[in-house]
Phi, psi and omega in degrees: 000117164296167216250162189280190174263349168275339143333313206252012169248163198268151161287127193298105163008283205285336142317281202316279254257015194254325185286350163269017165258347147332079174109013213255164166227170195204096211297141182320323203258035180209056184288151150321140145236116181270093192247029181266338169218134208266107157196156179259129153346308205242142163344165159294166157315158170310258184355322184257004203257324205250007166264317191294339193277334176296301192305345167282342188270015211250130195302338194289334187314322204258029193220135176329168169222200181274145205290349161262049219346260190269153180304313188290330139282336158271008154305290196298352175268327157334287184313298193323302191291306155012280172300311172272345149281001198046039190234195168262101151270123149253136192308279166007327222252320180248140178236131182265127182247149177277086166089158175293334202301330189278329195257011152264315194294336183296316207263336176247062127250038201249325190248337164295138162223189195294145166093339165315181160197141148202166194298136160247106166290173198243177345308114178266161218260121172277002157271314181354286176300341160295330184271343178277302181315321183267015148304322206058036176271130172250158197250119175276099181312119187249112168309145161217176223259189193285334182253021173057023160248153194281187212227167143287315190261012171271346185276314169340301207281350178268349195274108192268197154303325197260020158276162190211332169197148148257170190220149167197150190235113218210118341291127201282158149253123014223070178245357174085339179295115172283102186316144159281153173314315178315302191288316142342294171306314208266337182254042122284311182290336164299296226291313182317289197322303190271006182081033180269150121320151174253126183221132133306084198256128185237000171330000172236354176347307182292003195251332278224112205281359156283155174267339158261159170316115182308010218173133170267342204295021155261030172248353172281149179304119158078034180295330197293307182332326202246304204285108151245118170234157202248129185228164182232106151293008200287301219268324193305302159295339163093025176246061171317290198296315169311348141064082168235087185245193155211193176228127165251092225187174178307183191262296185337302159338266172331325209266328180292306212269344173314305188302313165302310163330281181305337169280326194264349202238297167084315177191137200289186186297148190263348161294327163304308216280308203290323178282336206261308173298340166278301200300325189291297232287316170213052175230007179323308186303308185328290193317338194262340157246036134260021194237322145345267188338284179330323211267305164333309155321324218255331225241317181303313159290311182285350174278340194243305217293014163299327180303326173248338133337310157303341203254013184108298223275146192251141176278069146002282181212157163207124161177211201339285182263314193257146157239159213236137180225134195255118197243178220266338214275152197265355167257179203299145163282326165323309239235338199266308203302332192291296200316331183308304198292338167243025137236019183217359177067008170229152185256112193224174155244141199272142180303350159311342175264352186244021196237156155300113189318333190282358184242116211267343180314311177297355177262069193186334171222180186209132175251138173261119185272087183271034178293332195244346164307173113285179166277324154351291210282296200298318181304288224283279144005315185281292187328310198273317157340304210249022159261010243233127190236036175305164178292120192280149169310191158285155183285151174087333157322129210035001178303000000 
């Protein structure tokens, strides 16, 4: 009997990596510090917490809505995007999705059949890829170099009959890398040139340590034709549970992904879409001083990493949640990471999970997800790394 396709997909990372804290205890002045996963904790703000509560008594909330959803919000997202790319966006243009995650399967099954591909670079974001295996789409590995940004023209060279898109994720997961505009630009015009998608996964956007717009391309002719981009209301606004993201793309498009949509959903939460909408409307400031905070975080890893910099370990990538780390040590990060956790009290994922099996580069890193860390938090976390007296690799291993 052949195996289903969710047989033949690897298990979600982060569930595997909840299970090595299973039974495990962890003494008051020596808690878990849990960098495993890029999501935020803590509540919506008061303000917007006390709009979802109004928003329960109002009936429509409890009532199916449209399945590329509410008008008033991809009208006002339009408007954003707009403004902040310097382009043109029309509400026609954006589909409110339950999560990004969903507004990538939606577009490749909207652009995809069996047997397709398309480029990822790696280390790559593991549902992307979760979701093509169990598409039957396959996902083609785009190496990319010591500073984790892919080359355009190593993606050239991967481009069969059977691609169909490439996908990059800026500021990436999970290497923390702000793609430059330049390079952004340059896989939209490969992608135009050969006839492909572009799909933009932006979900970290709000976080994004430039004062300018990471990208022009909605100031290009026909961007929708080429441009798929993907956004998450989960981290700006704290509405992880609530499951809102979106797609922004032609309309024709959207009207192909409408179909999946309406099978898997029929239409997202309308209490989310409600929340997500108030939060555009009057959390800007908020939002910018979490986007403080994140950038302070951030600053706080380049502040420790001498520390561990002495001890082997290499700074990779850094940014919006993450920083991506290369350790000095001689096993596998798959085999270390259970082990992190019972001599260092901490929960990390190993690059093995962001890696193709056959690349040996992921047994060499780890990424750390510092959203929920402080700096307090982040110190205490270096410290206990660079207590760490495991058996060292060869000199020179993975470089």
């Amino acid at each position: 009997m052949s195996l289903s396709r969710t047989q033949t997909t690897f298990a979600p990372p982060v569930m595997e990596a909840r299970r090595w804290i299973d039974g495990v205890s962890f003494p008051d002045d020596r808690p878990l510090i849990n960098v495993s996963q890029a999501a935020p904790v803590d509540p919506p703000p008061a303000p917007l917490r006390a709009a979802m509560a109004k928003a329960l008594d109002e009936a429509d909330t409890h009532l199916y809505g449209p399945v590329l959803g509410l008008p008033a919000l991809r009208t006002e997202l339009a408007a954003q995007w707009s403004a902040h790319y310097g382009g043109s966006v029309q509400a026609d243009q954006v589909a409110i999705t339950s999560g990004c995650n969903q507004a990538f399967a939606a577009v490749i099954s909207a652009i995809c059949t069996e047997g397709d591909e398309v480029i990822l670079p790696t280390p790559w974001y593991f549902n992307h890829k979760m979701w093509l295996d169990m598409a039957g789409v396959t996902a083609v590995p785009l190496a990319t170099g010591a500073d984790l940004v892919p080359d355009p023209q190593d993606a050239r060279a991967l481009i069969t009959p059977r691609t169909r898109a490439i996908a990059l994720v800026t500021p990436n997961n999970p290497g923390g890398v702000e793609y430059p505009a330049e390079v952004v630009e340059a896989f939209f015009d490969l992608a135009r040139e050969t006839g492909l998608r572009l799909i933009v996964d932006e979900t970290y956007r709000d976080f994004d340590s430039r004062p300018a717009p990471p990208h022009g391309l909605q100031q290009q002719q026909d961007w929708d034709q080429t441009l798929v981009q993907l956004y998450s209301f989960s981290k700006a606004y704290r509405l992880t549970g609530h499951r809102v993201g979106a797609a922004i793309t032609s309309s024709a498009l959207l009207a192909e992904m409408e179909k999946f949509l309406d099978t898997v959903t029929i239409c997202p939460t309308q209490l989310g879409q409600k929340a997500a909408l108030w939060g555009l409307q009057n959390l800007s400031q908020w939002v910018a001083g979490e986007r403080d905070e994140i950038l302070d975080r951030r600053a706080a890893i380049t502040d420790n990493m001498p520390m561990l910099e002495a001890r082997g370990w290499r700074l990779m990538g850094l940014g919006a949640y993450f920083a991506y780390m290369q350790h000095p040590f001689a096993d596998s990060s798959a085999d270390l990471a259970p082990r992190l956790v019972q001599d260092a009290g901490v929960l990390a994922l190993p690059g093995t999970m962001f890696m193709p099996e056959d690349d040996p580069a992921g047994a060499r890193q780890f990424r750390i997800a510092f959203a929920n860390v402080d700096r307090a938090g982040i110190a205490a976390l270096f410290e206990r790394l660079a207590s760490l007296s495991w058996p060292l690799a060869d000199p020179g291993a993975g470089a």
